[in-house]
Backbone bond lengths (Angstrom), bond angles and torsions (degrees), N, CA, C in turn:
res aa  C-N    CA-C-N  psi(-1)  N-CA   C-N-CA  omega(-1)  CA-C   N-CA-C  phi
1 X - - - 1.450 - - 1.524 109.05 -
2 X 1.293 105.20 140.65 1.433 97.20 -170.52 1.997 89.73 -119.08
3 X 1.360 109.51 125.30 1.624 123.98 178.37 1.419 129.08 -113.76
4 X 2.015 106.38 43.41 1.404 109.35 179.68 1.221 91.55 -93.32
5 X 0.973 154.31 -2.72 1.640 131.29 172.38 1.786 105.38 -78.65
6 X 1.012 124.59 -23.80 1.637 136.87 -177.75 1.504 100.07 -75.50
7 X 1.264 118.62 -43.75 1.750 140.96 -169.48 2.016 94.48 -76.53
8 X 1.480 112.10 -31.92 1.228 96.80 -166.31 2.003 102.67 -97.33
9 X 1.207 107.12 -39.38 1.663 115.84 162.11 1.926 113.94 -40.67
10 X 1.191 96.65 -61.87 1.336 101.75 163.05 1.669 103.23 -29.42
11 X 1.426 116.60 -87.31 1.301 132.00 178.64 1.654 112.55 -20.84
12 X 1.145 100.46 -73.03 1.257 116.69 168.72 1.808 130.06 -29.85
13 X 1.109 93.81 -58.47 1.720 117.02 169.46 1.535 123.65 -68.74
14 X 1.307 90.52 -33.52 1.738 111.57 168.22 1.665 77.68 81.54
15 X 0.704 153.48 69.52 1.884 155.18 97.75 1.579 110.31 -58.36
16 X 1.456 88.46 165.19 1.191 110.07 173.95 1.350 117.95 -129.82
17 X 1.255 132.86 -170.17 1.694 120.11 -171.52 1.495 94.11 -91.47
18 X 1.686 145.53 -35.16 0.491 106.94 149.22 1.828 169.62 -95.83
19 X 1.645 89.94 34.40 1.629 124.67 -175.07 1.813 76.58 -81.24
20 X 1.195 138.19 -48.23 1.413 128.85 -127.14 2.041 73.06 -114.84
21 X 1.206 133.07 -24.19 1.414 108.18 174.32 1.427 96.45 -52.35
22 X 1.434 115.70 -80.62 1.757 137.09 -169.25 1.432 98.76 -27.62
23 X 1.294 134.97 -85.19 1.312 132.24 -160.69 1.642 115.83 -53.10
24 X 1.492 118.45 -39.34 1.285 120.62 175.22 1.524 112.59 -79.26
25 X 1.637 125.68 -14.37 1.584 112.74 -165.28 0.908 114.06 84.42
26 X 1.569 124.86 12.01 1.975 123.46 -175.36 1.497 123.71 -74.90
27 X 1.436 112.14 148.66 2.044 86.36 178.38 1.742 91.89 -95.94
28 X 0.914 106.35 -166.04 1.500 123.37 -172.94 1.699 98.02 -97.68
29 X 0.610 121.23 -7.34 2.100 134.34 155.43 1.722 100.87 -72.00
30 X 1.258 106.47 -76.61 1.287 90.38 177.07 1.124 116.62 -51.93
31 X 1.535 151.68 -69.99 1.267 146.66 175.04 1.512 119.56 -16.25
32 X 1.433 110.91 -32.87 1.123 113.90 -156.65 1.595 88.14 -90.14
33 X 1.630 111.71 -42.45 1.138 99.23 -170.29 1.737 130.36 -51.65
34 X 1.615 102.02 -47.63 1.517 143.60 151.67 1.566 100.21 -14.97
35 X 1.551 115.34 -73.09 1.150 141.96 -145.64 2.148 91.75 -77.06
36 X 1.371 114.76 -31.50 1.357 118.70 -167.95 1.933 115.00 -104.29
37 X 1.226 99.80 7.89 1.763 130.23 -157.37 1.293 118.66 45.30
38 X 1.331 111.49 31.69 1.379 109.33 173.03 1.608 107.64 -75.99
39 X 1.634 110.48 161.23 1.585 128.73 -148.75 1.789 83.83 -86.94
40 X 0.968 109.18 141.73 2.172 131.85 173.43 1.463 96.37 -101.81
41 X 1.469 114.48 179.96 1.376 132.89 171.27 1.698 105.76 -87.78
42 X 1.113 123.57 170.55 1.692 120.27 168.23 1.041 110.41 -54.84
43 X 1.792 104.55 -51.93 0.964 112.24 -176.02 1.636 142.18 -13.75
44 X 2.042 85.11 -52.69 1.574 109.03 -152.87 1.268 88.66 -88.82
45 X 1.112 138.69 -50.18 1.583 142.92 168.75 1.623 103.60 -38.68
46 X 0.863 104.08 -43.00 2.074 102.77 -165.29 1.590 89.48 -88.89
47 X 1.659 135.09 9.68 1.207 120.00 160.81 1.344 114.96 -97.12
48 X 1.594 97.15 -30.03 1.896 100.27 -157.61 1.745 92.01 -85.63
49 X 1.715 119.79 2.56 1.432 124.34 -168.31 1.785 99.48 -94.66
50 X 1.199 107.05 -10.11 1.238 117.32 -174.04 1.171 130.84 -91.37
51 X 2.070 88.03 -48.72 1.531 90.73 176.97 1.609 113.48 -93.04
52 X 2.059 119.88 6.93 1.021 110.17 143.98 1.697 144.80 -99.60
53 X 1.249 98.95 21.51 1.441 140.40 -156.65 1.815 94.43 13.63
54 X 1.225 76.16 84.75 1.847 99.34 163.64 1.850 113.00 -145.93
55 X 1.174 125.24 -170.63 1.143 141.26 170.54 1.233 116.22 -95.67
56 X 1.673 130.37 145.21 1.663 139.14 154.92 1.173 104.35 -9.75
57 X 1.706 120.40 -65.65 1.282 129.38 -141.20 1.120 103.78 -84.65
58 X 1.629 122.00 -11.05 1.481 117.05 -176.69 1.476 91.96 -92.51
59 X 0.936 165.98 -111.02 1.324 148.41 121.74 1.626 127.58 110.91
60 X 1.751 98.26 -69.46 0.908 124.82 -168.87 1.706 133.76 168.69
61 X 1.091 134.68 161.59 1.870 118.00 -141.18 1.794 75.18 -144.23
62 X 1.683 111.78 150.59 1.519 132.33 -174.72 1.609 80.58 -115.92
63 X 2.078 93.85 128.88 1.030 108.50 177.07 1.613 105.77 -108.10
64 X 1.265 101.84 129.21 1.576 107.38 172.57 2.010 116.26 -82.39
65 X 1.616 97.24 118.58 1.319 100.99 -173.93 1.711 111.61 -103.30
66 X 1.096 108.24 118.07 1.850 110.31 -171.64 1.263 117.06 -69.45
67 X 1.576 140.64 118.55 1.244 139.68 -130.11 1.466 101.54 -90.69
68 X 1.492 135.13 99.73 0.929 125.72 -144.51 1.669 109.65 -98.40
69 X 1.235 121.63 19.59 1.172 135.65 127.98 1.391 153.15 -3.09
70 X 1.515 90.29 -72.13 1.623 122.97 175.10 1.709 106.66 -87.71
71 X 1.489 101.88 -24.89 1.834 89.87 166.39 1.439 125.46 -87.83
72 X 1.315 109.34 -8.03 1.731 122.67 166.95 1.491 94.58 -82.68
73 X 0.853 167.75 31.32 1.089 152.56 -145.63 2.135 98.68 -147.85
């Protein structure tokens, strides 16, 4: 998952990650996770969408990774 559009709202709002723990209910695990593009629950997305009253899609973009597998192969 890639979460520079979340990184740039932040910006925008003048928050910080942890303005956006407090308002969403986040632990600092999640943040970290957020913060490293590792994948959240819907859940956690449909909180931090709330308490920035925006959408998923503003949010953050699903990165397609090519299974690099089949090119060793």
């Amino acid at each position: 998952m890639d979460y520079k559009k979340l990184w740039k709202i932040l910006i925008d709002k003048n928050m910080t990650k942890r303005d956006l723990s407090v308002a969403a209910k986040l632990s600092q695990h999640t943040i970290n996770k957020l913060n490293h593009g590792n994948t959240v629950t819907t859940e956690t997305l449909a909180e931090i969408c709330v308490a920035l009253q925006c959408n998923i899609g503003d949010i953050c973009d699903v990165v397609l990774v090519r299974d690099t597998r089949k090119v060793m192969e």
